[in-house]
TIFI-500929 format. One line per 8 residues: number of its first residue (from 1); their letters; for each residue x, y, z of C-alpha. Coordinates in Angstrom, 2 decimals, always signed. Example, Ala and Ser with C-alpha at 12.3 -4.5 7.8 and 13.67 -1.06 7.14 Angstrom:
BEGIN
1	AS	+12.30 -4.50 +7.80  +13.67 -1.06 +7.14
***
This chain:
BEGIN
1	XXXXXXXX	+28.15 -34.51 -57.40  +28.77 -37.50 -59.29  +31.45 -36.54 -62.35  +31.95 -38.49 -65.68  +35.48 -38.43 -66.73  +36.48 -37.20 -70.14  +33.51 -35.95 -70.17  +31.88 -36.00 -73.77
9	XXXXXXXX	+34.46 -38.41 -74.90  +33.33 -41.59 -72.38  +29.27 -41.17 -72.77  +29.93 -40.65 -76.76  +32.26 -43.90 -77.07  +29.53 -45.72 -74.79  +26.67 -44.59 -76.48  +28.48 -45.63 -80.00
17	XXXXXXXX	+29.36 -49.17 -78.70  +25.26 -49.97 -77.81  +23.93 -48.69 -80.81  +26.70 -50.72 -82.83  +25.03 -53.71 -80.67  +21.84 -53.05 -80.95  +22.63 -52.79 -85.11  +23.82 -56.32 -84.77
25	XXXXXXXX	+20.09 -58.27 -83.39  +17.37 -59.57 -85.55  +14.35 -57.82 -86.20  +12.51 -60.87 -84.19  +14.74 -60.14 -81.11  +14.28 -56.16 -81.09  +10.42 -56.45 -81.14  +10.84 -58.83 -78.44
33	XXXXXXXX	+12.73 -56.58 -76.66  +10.19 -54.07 -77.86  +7.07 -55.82 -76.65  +9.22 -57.05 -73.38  +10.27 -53.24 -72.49  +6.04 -51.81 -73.41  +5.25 -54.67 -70.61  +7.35 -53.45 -67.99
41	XXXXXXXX	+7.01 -49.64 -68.63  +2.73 -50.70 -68.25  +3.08 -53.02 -65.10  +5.68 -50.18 -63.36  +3.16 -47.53 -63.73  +0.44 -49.67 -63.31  +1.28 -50.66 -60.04  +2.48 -47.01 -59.10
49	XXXXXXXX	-0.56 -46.11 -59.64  -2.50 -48.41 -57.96  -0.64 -47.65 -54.81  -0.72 -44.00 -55.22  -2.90 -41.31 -53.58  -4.26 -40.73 -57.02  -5.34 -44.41 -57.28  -6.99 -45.18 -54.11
57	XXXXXXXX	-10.79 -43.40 -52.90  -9.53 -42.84 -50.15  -6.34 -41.16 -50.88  -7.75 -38.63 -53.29  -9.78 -37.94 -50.61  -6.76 -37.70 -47.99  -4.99 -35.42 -51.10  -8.06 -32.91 -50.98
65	XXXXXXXX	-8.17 -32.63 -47.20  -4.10 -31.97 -46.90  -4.59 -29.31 -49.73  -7.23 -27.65 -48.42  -5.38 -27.61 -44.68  -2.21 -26.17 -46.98  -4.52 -23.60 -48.37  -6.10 -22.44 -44.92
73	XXXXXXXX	-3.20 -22.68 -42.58  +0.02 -22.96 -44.57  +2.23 -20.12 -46.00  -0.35 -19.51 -48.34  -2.99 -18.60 -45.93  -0.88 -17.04 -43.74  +0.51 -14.49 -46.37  -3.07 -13.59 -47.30
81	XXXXXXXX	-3.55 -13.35 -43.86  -1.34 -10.85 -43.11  -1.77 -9.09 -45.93  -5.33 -8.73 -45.22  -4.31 -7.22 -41.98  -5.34 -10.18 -40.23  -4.03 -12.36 -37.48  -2.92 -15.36 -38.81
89	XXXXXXXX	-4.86 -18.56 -37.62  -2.25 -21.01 -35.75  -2.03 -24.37 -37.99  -3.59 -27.27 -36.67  -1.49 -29.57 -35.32  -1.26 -33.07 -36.59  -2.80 -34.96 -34.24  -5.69 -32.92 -33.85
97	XXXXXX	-6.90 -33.30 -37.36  -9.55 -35.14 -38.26  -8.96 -37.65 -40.71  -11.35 -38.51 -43.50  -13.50 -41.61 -42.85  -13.73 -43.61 -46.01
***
C-alpha cells in the first residue's frame, strides 16, 4: 500500500500551499479554468460513454444476454437450484453461446 509520510502534516501543508495559489489568480483566469475543467469533465464522459456497453445498441443488448446467462447458469441459479432440490444445469460454455445479431 502506498503510505504518505507525516501523514496529516504533508497533505495539510500541500493542500494549504494550492489554495494560497489558487487565492492569488484573477477572477478571468479561474472561470477559464472553470469553463476549461466543465469541457474536459463533458468530453471524458462523453466519450466513455460512447464507447461503453451502455452507449452502443448493440452492447446493451450484449449486457442483457450476459445477465440473463448470469441469472440462469451462474451462482445465482445454481444456489436456487440446489435449493430447489434440483440438479444444477452445467453453464454454457463460451464458445457455444450464441451471440446476439445486431
Amino acid at each position: 500500500a502506498f503510505r504518505v509520510p507525516f501523514v496529516p502534516f504533508v497533505p495539510l501543508i500541500a493542500i494549504s500551499v494550492n489554495l494560497y495559489l489558487i487565492a492569488q489568480q484573477s477572477w478571468a483566469s479561474l472561470g477559464q479554468l472553470g469553463l476549461y475543467l466543465a469541457v474536459s469533465v463533458a468530453a471524458w464522459f462523453g466519450w466513455g460513454y460512447m464507447h461503453s456497453i451502455w452507449g452502443s445498441p448493440a452492447g446493451v443488448s450484449k449486457r442483457l444476454a450476459e445477465e440473463e446467462q448470469q441469472s440462469m447458469y451462474g451462482t445465482k441459479g445454481v444456489v436456487k437450484a440446489i435449493m430447489e432440490g434440483q440438479e444444477p444445469a452445467a453453464p454454457l460454455l463460451k464458445h457455444n453461446v450464441q451471440q446476439p445479431s445486431d
